[in-house]
C-alpha positions as CSV (number, residue, x, y, z in Angstrom):
1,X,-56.0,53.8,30.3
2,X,-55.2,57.1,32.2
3,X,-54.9,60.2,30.6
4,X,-51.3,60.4,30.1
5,X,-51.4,57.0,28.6
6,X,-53.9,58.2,26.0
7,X,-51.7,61.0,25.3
8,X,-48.4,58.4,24.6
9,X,-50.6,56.6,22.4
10,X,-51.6,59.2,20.0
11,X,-48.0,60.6,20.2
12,X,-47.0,57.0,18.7
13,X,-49.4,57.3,16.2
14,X,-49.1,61.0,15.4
15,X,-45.3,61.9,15.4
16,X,-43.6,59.6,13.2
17,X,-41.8,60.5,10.1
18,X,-42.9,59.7,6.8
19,X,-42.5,56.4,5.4
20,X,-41.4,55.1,9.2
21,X,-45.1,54.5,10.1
22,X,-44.7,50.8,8.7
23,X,-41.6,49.4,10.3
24,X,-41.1,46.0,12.4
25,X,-38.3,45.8,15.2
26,X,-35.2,43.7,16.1
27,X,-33.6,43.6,19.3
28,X,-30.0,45.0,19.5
29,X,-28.3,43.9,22.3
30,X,-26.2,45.9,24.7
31,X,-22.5,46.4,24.9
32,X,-21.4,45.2,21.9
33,X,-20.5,47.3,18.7
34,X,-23.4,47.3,16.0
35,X,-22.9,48.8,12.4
36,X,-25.4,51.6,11.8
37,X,-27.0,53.2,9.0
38,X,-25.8,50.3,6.2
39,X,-22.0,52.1,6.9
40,X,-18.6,51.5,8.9
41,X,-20.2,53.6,11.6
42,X,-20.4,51.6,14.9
43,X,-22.4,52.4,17.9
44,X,-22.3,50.2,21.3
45,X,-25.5,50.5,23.9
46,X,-25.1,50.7,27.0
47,X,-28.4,48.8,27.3
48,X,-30.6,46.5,24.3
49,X,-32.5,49.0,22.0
50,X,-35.2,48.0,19.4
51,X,-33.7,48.7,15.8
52,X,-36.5,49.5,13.0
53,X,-36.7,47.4,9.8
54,X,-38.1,50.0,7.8
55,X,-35.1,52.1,7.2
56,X,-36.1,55.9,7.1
57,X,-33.5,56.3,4.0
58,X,-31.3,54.2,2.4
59,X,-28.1,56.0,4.7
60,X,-30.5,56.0,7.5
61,X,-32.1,54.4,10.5
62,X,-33.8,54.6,13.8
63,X,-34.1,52.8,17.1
64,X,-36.4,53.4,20.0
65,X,-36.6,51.7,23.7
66,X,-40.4,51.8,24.3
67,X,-42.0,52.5,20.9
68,X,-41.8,55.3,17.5
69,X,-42.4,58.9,19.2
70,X,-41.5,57.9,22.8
71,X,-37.8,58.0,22.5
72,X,-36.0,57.8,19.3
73,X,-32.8,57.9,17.8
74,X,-31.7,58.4,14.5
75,X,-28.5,57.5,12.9
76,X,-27.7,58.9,9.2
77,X,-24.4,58.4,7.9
78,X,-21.7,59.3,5.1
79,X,-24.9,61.9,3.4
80,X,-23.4,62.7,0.3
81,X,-24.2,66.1,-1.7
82,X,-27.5,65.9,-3.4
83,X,-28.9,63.1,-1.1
84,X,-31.6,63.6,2.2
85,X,-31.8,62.7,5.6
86,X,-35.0,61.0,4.6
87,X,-36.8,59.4,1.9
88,X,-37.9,61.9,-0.1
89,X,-41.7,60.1,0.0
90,X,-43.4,63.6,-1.3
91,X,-41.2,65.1,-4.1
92,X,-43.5,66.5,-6.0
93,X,-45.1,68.7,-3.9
94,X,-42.5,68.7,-0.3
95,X,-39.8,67.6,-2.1
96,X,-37.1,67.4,1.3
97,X,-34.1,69.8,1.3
98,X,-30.6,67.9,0.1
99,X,-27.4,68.0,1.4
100,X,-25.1,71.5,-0.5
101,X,-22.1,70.7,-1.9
102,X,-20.4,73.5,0.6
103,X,-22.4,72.2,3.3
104,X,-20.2,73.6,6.8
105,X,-20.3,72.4,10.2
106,X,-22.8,75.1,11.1
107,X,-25.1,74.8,8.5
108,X,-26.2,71.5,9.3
109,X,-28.4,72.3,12.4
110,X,-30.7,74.3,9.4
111,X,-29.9,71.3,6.7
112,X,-31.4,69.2,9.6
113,X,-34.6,71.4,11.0
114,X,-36.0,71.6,7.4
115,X,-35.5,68.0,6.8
116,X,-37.2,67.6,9.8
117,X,-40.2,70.3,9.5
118,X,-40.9,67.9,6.6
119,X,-41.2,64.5,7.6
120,X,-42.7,65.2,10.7
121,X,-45.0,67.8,8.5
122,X,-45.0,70.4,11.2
123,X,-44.2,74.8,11.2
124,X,-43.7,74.2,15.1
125,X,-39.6,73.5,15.1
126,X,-36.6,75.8,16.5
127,X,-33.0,75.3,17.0
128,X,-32.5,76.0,20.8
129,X,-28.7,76.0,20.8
130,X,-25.8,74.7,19.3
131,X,-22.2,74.1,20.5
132,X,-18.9,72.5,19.0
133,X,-19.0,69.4,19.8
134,X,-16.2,65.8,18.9
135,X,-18.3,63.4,17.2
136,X,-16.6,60.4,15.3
137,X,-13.4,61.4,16.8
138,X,-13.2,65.0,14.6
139,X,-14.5,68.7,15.0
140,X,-18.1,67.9,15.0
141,X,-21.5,70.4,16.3
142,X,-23.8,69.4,19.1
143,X,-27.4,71.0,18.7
144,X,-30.7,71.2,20.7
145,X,-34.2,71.4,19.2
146,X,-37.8,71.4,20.0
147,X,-41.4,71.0,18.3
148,X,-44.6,69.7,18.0
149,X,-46.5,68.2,15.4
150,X,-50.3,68.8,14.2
151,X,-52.7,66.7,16.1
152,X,-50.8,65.9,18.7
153,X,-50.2,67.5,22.3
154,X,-46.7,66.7,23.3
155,X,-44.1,69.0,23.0
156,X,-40.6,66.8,22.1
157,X,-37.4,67.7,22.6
158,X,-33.7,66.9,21.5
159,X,-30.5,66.9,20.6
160,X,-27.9,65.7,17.8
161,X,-24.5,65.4,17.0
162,X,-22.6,65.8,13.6
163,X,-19.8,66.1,11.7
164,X,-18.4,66.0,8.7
165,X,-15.5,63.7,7.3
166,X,-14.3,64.3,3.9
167,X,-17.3,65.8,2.4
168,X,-19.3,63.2,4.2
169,X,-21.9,64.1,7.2
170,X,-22.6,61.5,10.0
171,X,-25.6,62.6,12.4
172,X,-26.8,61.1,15.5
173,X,-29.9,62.4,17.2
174,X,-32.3,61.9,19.5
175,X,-36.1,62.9,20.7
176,X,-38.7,62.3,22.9
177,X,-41.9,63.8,24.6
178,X,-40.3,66.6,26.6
179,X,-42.3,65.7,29.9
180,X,-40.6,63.0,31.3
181,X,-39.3,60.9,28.3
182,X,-36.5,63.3,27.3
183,X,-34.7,63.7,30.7
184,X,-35.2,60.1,31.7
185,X,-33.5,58.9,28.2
186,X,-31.3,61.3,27.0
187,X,-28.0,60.7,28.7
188,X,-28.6,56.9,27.4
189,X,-28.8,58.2,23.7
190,X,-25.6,60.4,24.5
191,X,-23.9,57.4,25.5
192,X,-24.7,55.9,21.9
193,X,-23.5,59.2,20.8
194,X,-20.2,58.9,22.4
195,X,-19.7,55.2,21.5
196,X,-19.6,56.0,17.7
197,X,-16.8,54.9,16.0
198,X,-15.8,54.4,12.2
């Protein structure tokens, strides 16, 4: 195994969210609408995407094309005040930020990078950018992100979409190792992101 292969396996094994580490995969096949996150929210691929078993919340899930950590995305949908974008595996002592009651459009890039800083257990995240943005067919945000996690030597990058619909916020995002991963696969996860429906 060359050296970048090494790398891309310790990235699999290193950046995966807590309580994903255990999951099995089904395929989804492409071009035909698939309910998401245990909700009316439909995506369709433009190509067949593996679909995790182990759902990261009980509102959420992820798929991947070539493993955890090489190219993800993540669907949560109809987040409720008072309720995460994860499991909260760690309340006690990293107990993960819920959803505010007056949550706005731009406060959920925040609401998402310190749900994320905790599940992937990492002080290396920033918000790059953000930009409105229809999603689900309403006023929604588009934002770009960035960051690393301890032990391991990729830097990731991505990119979500959210809105909210009557006090409920849907999210679609996706990440991957930002040398080669993210620019090969992220126009396919956009496609996913434009496909969503409820």
């Amino acid at each position: 195994m060359n050296r970048f292969g090494k790398i891309l396996t310790a990235a699999a094994l290193i950046a995966i969210p807590a309580g994903q580490a255990l999951a099995g995969w089904k395929l989804v096949p492409a071009a035909a609408p698939v309910k998401v996150a245990k909700s009316t929210m439909t995506v369709t691929p433009g190509e067949a995407w593996n679909r995790a078993s182990h759902r990261a919340s009980k509102k959420g899930e992820t798929w991947t094309l070539d493993g955890p950590s090489i190219n993800e995305v993540y669907f949560a949908a109809a987040l409720l005040p008072g309720e995460t974008f994860y499991k909260d595996v760690n309340k006690k002592e990293k107990p993960l930020p819920v959803m505010g009651k007056n949550l706005q459009l731009t406060d959920i890039p925040e609401f998402y990078e310190s749900s994320q800083r905790i599940a992937y257990n990492t002080a290396v995240y920033e918000v790059t950018g953000s930009e409105p943005a229809k999603f689900l067919g309403q006023d929604g945000i588009k934002f770009f992100y960035t960051f690393a996690v301890q032990g391991n030597p990729m830097q990731y990058k991505g990119l979500a979409r959210a809105t909210l619909i009557k006090g409920q916020l849907y999210l679609i995002s996706f990440d991957a190792p930002a040398i080669n991963f993210y620019e090969r696969d992220h126009a396919k996860a956009e496609a996913i992101m434009d496909s969503a429906r409820l």
